[in-house]
C-alpha positions in Angstrom: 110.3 113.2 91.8 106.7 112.1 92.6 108.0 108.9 94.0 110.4 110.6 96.1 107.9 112.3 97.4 105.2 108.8 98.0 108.4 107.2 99.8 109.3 110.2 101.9 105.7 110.0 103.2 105.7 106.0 103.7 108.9 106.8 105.5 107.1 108.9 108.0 104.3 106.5 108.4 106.8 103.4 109.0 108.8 105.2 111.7 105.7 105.7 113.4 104.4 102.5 112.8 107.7 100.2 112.0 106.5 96.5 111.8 106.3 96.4 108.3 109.6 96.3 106.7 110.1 98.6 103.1 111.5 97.8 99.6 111.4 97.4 96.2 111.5 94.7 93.6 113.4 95.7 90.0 114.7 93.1 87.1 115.0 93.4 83.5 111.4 93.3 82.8 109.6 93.8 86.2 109.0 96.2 88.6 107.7 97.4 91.5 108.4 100.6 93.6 107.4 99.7 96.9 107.6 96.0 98.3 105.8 96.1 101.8 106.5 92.9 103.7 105.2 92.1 106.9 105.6 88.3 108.6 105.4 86.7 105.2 102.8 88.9 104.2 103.4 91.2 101.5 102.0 94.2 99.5 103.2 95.8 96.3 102.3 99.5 95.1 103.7 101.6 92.6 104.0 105.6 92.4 102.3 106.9 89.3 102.3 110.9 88.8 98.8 110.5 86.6 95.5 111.9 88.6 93.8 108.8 86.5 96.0 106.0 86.4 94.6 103.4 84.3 96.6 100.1 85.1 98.9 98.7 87.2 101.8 98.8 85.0 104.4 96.2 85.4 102.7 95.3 89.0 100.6 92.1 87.9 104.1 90.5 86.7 106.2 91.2 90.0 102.6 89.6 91.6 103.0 86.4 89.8 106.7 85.8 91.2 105.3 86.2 94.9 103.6 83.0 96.3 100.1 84.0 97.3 99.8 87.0 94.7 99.7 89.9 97.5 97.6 92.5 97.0 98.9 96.1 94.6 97.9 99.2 94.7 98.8 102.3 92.4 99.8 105.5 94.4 98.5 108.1 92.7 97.2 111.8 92.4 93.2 111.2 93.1 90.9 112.3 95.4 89.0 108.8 95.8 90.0 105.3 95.9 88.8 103.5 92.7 89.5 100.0 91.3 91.4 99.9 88.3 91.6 97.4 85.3 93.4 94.9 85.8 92.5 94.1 89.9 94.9 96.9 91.6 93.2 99.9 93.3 94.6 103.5 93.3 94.3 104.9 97.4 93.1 108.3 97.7 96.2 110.6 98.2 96.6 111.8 101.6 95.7 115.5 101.9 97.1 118.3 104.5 93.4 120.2 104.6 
């Protein structure tokens, strides 16, 4: 459900802003939910419903199959960016106040 929610939201943001492209990146061991590309450029992010997420889950693997290891970023429930173990951040959730 939360990611439903994170892509409904990037959705928005896109259509008013469409020159990146969106997707997502799944095999039998790997995943990522969003795949942002760009020109060759990419950036990788995953939806986590946790308010302190404390990795990036299967995001470092996905990293290692892209040439250039794009940056990641958890998309979480916090109220302030913060760098996480393992070299992904976690983006401050946006808020309607």
């Amino acid at each position: 459900m939360w990611e439903t929610c994170v892509f409904t939201e990037i959705r928005k943001a896109l259509a008013a802003n469409p020159r990146w492209q969106l997707a997502f990146w799944r095999d039998r061991t790997k995943e990522a939910d969003f795949l942002f590309h760009r020109a060759g450029r990419f950036i990788l992010a995953d939806a986590k419903w946790s308010e302190n997420p404390s990795s990036g889950g299967r995001l470092p693997l996905v990293r290692k199959e892209i040439e250039g290891q794009p940056p990641t970023a958890i998309i979480g429930r916090v109220a302030n960016p913060f760098p996480l173990k393992d070299g992904d951040k976690s983006p401050a959730a946006a808020s309607d106040t």
